[in-house]
C-alpha positions in Angstrom: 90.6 21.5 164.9 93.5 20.7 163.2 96.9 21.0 165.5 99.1 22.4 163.3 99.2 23.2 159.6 102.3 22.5 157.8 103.5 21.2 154.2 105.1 18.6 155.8 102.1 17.0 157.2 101.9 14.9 154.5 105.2 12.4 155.0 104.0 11.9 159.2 102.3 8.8 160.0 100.0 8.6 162.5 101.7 7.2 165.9 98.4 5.7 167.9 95.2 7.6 169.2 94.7 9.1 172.4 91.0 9.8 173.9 90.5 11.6 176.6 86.7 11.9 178.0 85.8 14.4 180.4 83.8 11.8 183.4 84.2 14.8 186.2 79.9 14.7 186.6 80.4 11.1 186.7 78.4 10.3 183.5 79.3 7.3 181.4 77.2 7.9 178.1 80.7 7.8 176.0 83.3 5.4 176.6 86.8 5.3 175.1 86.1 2.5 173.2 83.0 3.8 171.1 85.4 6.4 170.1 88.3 4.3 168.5 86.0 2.1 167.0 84.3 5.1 165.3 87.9 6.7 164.0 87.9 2.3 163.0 85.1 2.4 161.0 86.4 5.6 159.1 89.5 4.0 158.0 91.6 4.5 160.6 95.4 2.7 161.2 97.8 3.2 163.4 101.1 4.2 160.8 99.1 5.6 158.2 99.9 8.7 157.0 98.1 12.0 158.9 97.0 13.7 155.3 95.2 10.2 154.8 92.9 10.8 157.6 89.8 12.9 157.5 90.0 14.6 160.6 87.4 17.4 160.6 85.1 14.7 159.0 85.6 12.6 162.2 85.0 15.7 164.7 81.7 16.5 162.8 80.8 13.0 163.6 81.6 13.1 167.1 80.1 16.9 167.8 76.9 15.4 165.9 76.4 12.5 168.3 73.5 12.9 171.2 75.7 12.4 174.3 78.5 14.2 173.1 78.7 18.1 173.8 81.6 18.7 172.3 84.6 17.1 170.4 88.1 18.2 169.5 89.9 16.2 167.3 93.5 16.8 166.4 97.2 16.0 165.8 100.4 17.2 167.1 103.6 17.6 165.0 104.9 14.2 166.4 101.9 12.6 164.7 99.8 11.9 168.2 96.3 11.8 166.9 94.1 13.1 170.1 90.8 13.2 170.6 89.4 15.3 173.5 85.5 14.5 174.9 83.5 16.6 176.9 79.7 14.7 177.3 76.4 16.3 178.0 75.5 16.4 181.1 71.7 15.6 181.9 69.6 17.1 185.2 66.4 15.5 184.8 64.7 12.6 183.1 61.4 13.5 181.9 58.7 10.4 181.5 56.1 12.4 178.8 52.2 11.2 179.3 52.4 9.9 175.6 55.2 7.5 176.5 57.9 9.7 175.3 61.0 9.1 177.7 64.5 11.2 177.6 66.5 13.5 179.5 66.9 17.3 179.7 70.6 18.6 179.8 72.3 21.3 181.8 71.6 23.4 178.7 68.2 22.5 178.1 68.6 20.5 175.2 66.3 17.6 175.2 68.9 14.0 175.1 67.7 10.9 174.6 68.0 7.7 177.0 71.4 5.4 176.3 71.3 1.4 176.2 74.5 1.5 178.1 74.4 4.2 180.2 71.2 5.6 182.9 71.9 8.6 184.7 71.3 9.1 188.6 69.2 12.0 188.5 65.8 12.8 189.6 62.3 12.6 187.5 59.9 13.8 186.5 56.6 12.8 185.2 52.7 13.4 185.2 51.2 16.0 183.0 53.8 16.1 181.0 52.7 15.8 177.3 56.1 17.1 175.4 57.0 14.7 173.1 61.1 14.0 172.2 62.5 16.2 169.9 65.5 14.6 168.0 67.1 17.2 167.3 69.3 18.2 170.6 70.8 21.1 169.3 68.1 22.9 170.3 68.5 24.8 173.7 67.1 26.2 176.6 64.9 29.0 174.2 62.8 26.4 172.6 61.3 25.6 176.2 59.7 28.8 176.5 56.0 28.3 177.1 56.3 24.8 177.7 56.2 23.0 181.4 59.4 21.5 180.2 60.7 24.9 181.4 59.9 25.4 185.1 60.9 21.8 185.3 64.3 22.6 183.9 64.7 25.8 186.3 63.7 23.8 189.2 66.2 20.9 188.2 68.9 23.5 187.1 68.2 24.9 190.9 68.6 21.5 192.5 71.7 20.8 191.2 73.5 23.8 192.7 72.8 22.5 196.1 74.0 19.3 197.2 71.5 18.7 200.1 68.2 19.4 197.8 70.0 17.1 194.9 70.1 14.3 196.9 66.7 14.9 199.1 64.4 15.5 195.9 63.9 11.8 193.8 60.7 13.1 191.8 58.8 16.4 190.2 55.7 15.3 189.7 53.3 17.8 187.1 49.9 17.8 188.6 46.5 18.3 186.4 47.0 21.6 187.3 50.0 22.3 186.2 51.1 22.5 190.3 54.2 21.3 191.1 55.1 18.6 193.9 58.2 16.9 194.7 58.8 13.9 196.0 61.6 13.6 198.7 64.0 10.5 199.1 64.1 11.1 203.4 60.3 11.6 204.6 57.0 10.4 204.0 55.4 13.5 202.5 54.2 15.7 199.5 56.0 19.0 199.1 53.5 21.3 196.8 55.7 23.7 194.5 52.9 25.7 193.0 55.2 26.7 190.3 58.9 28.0 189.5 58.5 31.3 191.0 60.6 33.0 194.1 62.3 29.3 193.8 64.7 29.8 196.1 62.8 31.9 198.4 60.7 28.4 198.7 63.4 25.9 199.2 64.8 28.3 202.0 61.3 28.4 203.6 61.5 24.6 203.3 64.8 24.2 204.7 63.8 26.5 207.6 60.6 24.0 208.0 63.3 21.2 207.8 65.2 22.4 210.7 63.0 23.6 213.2 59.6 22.1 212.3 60.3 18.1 211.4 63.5 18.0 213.8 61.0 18.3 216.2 57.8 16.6 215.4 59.2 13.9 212.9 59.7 13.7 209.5 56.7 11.8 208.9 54.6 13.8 210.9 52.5 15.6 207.7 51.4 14.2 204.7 51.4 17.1 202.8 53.8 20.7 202.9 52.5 23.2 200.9 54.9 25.9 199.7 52.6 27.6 197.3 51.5 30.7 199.6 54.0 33.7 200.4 55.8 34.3 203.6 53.7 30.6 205.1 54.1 27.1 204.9 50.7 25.1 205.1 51.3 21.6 206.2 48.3 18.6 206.4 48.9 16.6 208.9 49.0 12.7 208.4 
């Protein structure tokens, strides 16, 4: 977006560029430095005159590249050239039984992995047979009818809280289609059964956390099944 529009545009040289990129989920997929040398490699000079720079050309680029969700690019009437970042923002890495291995976003949108940059959240893997889509403009509908789905629900649910974010490392897809989670703090299986009454589960779980394993230990069953209504059926190690 362009800043302002005026005749005079054309006699005001370009006085440096300033990038600002939104880290506040603590991702590092874009750094400041990628961006310059992108408005670089599109002919870019400090002193050169505004008009002489393609600026909605550069935007495009940005707003078309996988870890960026979305880019505003534009000068001020002092001839400041900004460029304002706001990444994507992944909740899950899935690791696809063909060998296919990206993330899914807070929209949905599958994203693939960066060289530079591997995000801190939790996994999933086993039955998974979606391949990687490139084209990561496609959202949250497109998941409909896939397992990709309840595993973006359940990892869009996770997020919210900050206990079950950091307790739950892995969602692993059984042959069944069953869901069970790893935990990072005790020695067990937790058995999902699927997407449904979500949060009804997790509170059934935490219940189980405070007034079940306080007691007993948190490595005292191998298995806690979630799957049946209004019960929790545990297998003991």
């Amino acid at each position: 977006m362009l800043g302002f529009v005026d005749a005079s545009k054309k006699e005001i040289r370009c006085k440096g560029l300033k990038v600002n990129i939104d880290y506040s989920e603590g991702h590092y997929f874009v750094l400041e430095e990628d961006i310059k040398e992108l408005f670089r490699n599109q002919g870019y000079k400090t002193g050169q005159y505004l008009c002489d720079i393609d600026i909605p050309n550069i935007e495009r680029m940005l707003n078309n590249s996988s870890s960026v969700k979305n880019a505003d690019v534009f000068a001020t009437i002092d001839g400041q050239l900004n460029a304002n970042i706001t990444q994507r923002k992944p909740i899950v890495r899935i690791f696809s039984k063909n060998g296919d291995d990206y993330y899914l976003d807070e929209q949905g949108r599958l994203m693939p992995l960066s060289h530079k940059y591997t995000a801190r959240v939790p996994v999933a893997n086993g039955y998974i047979f979606e391949p990687f889509i490139g084209n990561h403009k496609q959202g949250v509908e497109n998941l409909k009818g896939s397992v990709l789905m309840d595993i973006y629900l359940l990892a869009n649910f996770l997020r919210q809280s900050e206990f079950w974010k950091a307790q739950i490392n892995q969602i692993y897809i059984a042959e069944n289609q069953d869901i069970e989670l790893i935990p990072r703090v005790g020695n067990h299986t937790i058995v999902l059964g699927s997407v449904e009454n979500v949060e009804e589960k997790f509170e059934k779980l935490m219940i189980f956390y405070e007034k079940g394993l306080s007691k007993t230990g948190w490595n005292e069953y191998s298995v806690i099944n979630l799957k049946y209504k209004n019960q929790i059926v545990c297998k003991k190690r």
